[in-house]
NULO-939939 format. One record per atom (N, C-alpha, C): residue in one letter; z, y, x. Coordinates in steps of 0.05 Angstrom, whole numbers, plus 5000, padded with zeros to 4 digits. Each point is the difference from the previous one (the first is absolute). Example, Ala and Ser with C-alpha at 12.3 -4.5 7.8 and 13.67 -1.06 7.14 Angstrom:
A515648865264;A500050244982;A500050245018;S498650214993;S500150245016;S501450224985;
***
This chain:
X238064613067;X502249975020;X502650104988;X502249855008;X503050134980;X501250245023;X499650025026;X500450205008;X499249945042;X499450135008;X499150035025;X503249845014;X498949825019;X501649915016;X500650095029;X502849985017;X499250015028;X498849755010;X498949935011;X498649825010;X499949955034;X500349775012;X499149915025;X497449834997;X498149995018;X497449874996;X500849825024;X498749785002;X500049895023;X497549765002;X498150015017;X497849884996;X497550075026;X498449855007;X498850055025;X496250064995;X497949714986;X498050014996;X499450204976;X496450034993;X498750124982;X500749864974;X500949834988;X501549904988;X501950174994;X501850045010;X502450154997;X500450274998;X497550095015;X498550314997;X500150064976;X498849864980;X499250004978;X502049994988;X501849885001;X502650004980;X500950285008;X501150115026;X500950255002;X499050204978;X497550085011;X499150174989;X500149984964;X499649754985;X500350054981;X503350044998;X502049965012;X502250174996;X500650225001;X498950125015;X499550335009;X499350094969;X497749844995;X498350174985;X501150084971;X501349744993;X502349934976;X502650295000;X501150025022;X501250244995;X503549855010;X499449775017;X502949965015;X500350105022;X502250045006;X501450265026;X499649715022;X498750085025;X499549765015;X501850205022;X502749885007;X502050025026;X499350015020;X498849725007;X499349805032;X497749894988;X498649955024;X497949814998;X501149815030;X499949744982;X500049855033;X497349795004;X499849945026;X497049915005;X501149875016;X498349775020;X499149905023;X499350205019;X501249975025;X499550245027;X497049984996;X498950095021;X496849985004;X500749785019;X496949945005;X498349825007;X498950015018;X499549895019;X497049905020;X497749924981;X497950104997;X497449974982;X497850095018;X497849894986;X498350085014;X498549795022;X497550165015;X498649905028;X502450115016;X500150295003;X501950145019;X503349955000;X500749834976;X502349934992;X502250224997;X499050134987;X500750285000;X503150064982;X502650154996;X501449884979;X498850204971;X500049784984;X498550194967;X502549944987;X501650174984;X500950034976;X498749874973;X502549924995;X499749874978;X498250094970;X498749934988;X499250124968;X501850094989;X502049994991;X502750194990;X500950215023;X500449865017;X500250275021;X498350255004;X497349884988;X498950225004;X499650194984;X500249794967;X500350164978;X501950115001;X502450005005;X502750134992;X500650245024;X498849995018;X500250275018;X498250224990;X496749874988;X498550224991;X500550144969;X502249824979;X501250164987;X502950014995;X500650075036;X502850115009;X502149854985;X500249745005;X502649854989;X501749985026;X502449965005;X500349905035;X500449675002;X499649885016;X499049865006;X501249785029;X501449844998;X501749805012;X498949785002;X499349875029;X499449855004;X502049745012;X501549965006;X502549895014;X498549705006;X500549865030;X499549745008;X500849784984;X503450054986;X500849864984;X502550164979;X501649874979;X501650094982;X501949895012;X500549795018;X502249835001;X502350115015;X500250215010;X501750185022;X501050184976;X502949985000;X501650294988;X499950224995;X498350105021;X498950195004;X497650114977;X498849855003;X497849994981;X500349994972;X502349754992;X500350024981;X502250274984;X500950135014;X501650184994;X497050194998;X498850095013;X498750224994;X498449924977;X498749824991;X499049864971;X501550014985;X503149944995;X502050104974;X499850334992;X501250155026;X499650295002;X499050174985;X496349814988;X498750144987;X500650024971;X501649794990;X501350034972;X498049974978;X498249825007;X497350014980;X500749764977;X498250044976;X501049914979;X498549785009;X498049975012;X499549754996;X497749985030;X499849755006;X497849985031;X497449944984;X498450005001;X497049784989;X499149975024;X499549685005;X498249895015;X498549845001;X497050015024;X497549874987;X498649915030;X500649915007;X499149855021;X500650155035;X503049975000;X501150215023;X500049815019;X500949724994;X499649855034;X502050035012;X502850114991;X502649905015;X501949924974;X501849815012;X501849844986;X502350284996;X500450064969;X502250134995;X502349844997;X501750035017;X503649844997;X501250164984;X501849834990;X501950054973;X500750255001;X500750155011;X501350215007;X497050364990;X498449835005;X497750234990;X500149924978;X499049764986;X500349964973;X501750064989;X502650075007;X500850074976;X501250245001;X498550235022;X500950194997;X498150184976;X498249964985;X499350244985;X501049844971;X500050234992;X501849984969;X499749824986;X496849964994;X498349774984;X499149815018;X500249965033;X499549815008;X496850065006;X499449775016;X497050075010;X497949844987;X498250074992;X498049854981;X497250035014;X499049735000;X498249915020;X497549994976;X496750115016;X498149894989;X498649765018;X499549834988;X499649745010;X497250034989;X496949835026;X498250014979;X499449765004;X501649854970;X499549694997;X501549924980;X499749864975;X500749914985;X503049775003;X502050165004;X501749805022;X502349834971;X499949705015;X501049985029;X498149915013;X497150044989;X496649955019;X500250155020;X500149975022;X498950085025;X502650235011;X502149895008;X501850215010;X498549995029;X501550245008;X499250005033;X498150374997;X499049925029;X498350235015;X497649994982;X498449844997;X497250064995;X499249794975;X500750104975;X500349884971;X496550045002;X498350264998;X497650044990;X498549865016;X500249955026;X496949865009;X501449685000;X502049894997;X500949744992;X498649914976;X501250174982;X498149984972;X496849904993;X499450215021;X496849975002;X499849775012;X500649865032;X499849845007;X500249684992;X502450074979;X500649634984;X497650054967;X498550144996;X499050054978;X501350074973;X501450175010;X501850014966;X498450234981;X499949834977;X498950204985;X500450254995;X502350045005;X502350194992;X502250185015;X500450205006;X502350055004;X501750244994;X500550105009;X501950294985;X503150195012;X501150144989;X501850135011;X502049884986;X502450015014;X502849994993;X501950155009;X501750184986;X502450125008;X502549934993;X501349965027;X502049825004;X502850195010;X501749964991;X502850145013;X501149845024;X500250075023;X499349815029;X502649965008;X500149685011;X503150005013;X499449845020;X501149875014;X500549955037;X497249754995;X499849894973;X497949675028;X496650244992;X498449775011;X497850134998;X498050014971;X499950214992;X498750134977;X502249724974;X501450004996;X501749804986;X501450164977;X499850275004;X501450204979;X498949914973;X502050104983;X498849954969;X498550254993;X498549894983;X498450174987;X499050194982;X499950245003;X500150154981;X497350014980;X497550045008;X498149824996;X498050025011;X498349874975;X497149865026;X497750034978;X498150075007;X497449904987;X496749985021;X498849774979;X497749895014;X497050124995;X498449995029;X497750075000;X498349815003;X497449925002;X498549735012;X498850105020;X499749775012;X499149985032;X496849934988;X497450205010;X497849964994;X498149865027;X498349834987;X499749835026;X497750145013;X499750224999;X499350235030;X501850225003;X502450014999;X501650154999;X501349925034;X500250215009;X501250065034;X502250094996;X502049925027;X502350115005;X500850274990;X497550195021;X500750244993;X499250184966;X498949844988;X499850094973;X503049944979;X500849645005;X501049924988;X503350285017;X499950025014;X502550205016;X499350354978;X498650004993;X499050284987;X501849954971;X498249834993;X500749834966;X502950094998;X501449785021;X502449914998;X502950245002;X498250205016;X501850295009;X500150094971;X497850084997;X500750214965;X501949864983;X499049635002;X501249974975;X503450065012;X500949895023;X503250035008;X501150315006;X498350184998;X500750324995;X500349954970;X499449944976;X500150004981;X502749884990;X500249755005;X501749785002;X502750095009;X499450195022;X502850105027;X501450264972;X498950124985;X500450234992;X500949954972;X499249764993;X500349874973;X503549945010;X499649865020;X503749805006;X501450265013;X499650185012;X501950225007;X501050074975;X498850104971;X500750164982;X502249854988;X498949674995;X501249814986;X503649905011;X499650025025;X502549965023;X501650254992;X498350255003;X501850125000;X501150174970;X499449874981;X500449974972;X501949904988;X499849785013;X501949724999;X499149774984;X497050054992;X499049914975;X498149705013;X499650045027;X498649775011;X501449845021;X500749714995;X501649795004;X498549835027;X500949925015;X498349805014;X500849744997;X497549824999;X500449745001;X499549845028;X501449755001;X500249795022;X496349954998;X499349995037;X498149864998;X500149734991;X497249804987;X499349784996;X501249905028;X501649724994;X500249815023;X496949815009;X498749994971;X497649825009;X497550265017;X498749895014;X497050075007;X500850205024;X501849995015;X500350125029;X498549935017;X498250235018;X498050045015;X500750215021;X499249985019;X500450165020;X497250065019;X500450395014;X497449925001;X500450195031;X500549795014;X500450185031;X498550194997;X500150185031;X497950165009;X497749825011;X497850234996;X496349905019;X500850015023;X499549815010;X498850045032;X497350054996;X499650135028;X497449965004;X498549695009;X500049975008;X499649674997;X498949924976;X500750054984;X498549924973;X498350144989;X499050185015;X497450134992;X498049875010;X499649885018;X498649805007;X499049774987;X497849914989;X498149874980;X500449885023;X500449654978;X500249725009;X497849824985;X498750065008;X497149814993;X500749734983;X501349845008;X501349775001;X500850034968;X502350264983;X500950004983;X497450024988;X500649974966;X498650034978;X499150324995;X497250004990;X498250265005;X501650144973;X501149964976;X500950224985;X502950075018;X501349805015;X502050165003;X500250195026;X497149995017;X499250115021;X499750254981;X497950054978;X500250204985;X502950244993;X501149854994;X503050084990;X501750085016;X499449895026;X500750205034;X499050205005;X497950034990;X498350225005;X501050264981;X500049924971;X501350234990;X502350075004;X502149865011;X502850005001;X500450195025;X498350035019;X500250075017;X499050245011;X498550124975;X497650274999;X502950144978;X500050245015;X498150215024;X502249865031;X501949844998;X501450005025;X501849765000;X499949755026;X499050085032;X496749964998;X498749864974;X497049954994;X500149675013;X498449944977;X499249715016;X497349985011;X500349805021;X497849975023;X499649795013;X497350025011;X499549715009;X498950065033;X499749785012;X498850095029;X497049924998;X498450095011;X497549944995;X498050195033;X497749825009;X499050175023;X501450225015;X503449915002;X501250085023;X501450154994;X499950194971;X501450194985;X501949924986;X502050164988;X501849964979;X498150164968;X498949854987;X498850034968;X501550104981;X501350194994;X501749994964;X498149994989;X500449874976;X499049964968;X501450154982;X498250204985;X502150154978;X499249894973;X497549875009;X500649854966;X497149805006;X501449784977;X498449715004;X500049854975;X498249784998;X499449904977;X500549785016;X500149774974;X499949725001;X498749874988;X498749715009;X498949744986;X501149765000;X499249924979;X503249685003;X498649795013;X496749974999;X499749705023;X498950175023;X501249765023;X498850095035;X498749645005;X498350155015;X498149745015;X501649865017;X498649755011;X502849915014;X499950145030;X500750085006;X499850175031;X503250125004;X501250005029;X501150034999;X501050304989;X502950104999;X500950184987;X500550255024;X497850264997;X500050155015;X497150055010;X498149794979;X496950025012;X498750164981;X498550175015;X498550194990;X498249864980;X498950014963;X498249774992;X497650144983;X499350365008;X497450164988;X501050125015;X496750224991;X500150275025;X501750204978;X502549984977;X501250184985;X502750005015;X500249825028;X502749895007;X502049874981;X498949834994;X501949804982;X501149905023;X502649984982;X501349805026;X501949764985;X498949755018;X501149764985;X502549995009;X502349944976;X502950055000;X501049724998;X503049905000;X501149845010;X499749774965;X498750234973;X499349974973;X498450224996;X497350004991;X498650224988;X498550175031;X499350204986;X498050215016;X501150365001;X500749985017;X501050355007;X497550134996;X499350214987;X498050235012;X501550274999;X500450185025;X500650195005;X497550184997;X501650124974;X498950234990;X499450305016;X501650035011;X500950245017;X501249985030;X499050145014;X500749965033;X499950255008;X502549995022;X500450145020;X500049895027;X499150105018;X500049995029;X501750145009;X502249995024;X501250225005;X499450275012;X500350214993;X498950245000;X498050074997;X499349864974;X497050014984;X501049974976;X497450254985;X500549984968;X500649724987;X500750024983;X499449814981;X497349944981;X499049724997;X497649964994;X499549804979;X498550064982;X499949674985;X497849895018;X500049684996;X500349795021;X496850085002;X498150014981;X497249925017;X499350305011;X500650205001;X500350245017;X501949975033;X502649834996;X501349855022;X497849765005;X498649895000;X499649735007;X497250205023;X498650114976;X497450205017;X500950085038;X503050095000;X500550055021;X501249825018;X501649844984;X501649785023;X499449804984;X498149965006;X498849584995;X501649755000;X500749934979;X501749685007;X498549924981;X498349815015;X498249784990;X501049854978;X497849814993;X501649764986;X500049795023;X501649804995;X500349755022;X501950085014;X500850285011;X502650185014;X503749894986;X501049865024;X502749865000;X501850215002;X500250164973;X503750185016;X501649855002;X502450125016;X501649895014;X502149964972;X501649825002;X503349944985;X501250165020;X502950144984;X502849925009;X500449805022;X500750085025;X501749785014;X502249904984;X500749724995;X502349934988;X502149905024;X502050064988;X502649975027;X502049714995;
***
């Protein structure tokens, strides 16, 4: 490191957790932490604090949550802090010009996506979802459109084809604590330059609904697969079945299905014939029941073969 920075953090998920702390740990002066307010979560809908929030109170950083930046107000107390530089990693509010360009070096974003692949909210389970072999971190110096900053840099990991959301989110943290600490020294050196993103291969990768955790029989069985990882450990994908809501935390595939419609139960392993190929859900949950691999789940809640799950209503 060329010398300890002041620092603003700003960032909300475990994702971003992860970047903090390896800043802490590195030996930068962390100012502010800003986060997302809390939340309604939960059965009880209870409000939970954020993963940074929670890290940064239990090793006493303080800690700002604000509804938005876009009030004067706000943005005056964010100059105030006089920090050399902001790092941010998935905070979830739009910084206007006026935050950007208040720290010295400007604010430098970890992005986890090989950009200009997959700007937006949710780069890692997009990834998983379109099958990319590949994807990775990029750190970018951030200005008003979305994730469009140039880049300070980037490097790639592969996407392994049993590899889950929440692993590929593990991977992806270390390497952009690495990455984040490499471009602070370099920025603030003067020795590391950023370049214009590529105009070709722009992707965008909204947020999940829930809605799409929901297995569509109808689609093709690897990419029913690829929902499944994308979506473990969270909102989980699921199917309806004998009256329940099913998650699947992990599933295999076969490339030919019999001709029967798509959603029919076709062994007692619960195969299930897909819109192309054969789902088998490896792993099940019931709600408020362990988790089980399937012929330990099947022992207790029976779905025959010949058994029609339901599709998606389509609108």
């Amino acid at each position: 490191m060329t010398r300890p920075l002041d620092l603003v953090f700003m960032g909300t998920p475990d994702f971003a957790a992860a970047i903090l702390s390896g800043l802490v740990a590195a030996g930068h002066r962390l100012r502010a932490v800003y986060t997302q307010p809390p939340r309604p979560a939960g059965r009880g809908h209870r409000l939970q604090s954020s993963p940074v929030q929670l890290l940064a109170e239990r090793i006493g950083l303080p800690v700002r949550s604000p509804a938005s930046l876009r009030d004067d107000a706000a943005q005056a107390e964010f100059a105030a802090i006089g920090a050399d530089a902001a790092v941010v990693a998935a905070y979830g509010l739009i910084l206007p010009p006026p935050v950007l360009a208040a720290p010295r070096l400007g604010c430098l974003n970890v992005h986890a996506s090989l950009l200009p692949r997959w700007r937006g909210a949710a780069p890692i389970q997009r990834a998983i979802l379109a099958g990319d072999r590949e994807t990775g971190v990029t750190i970018m110096q951030m200005e008003a459109g979305l994730d469009t900053g140039p880049i300070l840099l980037r490097q790639a990991v592969p996407i392994l084809p049993e590899t889950t959301a929440g692993e590929l989110t593990e991977t992806l943290a270390a390497l952009g604590v690495r990455l984040m600490l490499e471009a602070l020294d370099g920025v603030a050196a003067g020795t590391l330059m950023a370049r214009p993103q590529p105009e070709e291969g722009v992707t965008y990768a909204p947020k999940i609904r829930r809605e799409e955790a929901r297995l569509d029989w109808r689609e093709a069985a690897d990419a029913l697969e690829r929902r499944v990882r994308a979506f473990a450990p969270a909102p989980g994908a699921w199917f309806s079945g004998g009256g329940e809501r099913i998650r699947v935390l992990r599933a295999a595939v076969e490339a030919q299905a019999p001709n029967v419609p798509p959603g029919t139960v076709i062994d007692d392993r619960l195969g299930v014939a897909c819109g192309s190929g054969v789902f088998h859900p490896l792993r099940l949950q019931r709600p408020g029941r362990a988790a089980l691999d399937a012929d330990a789940f099947l022992r207790g809640f029976p779905i025959p073969a010949g058994t029609l799950l339901p599709c998606p209503a389509t609108s």
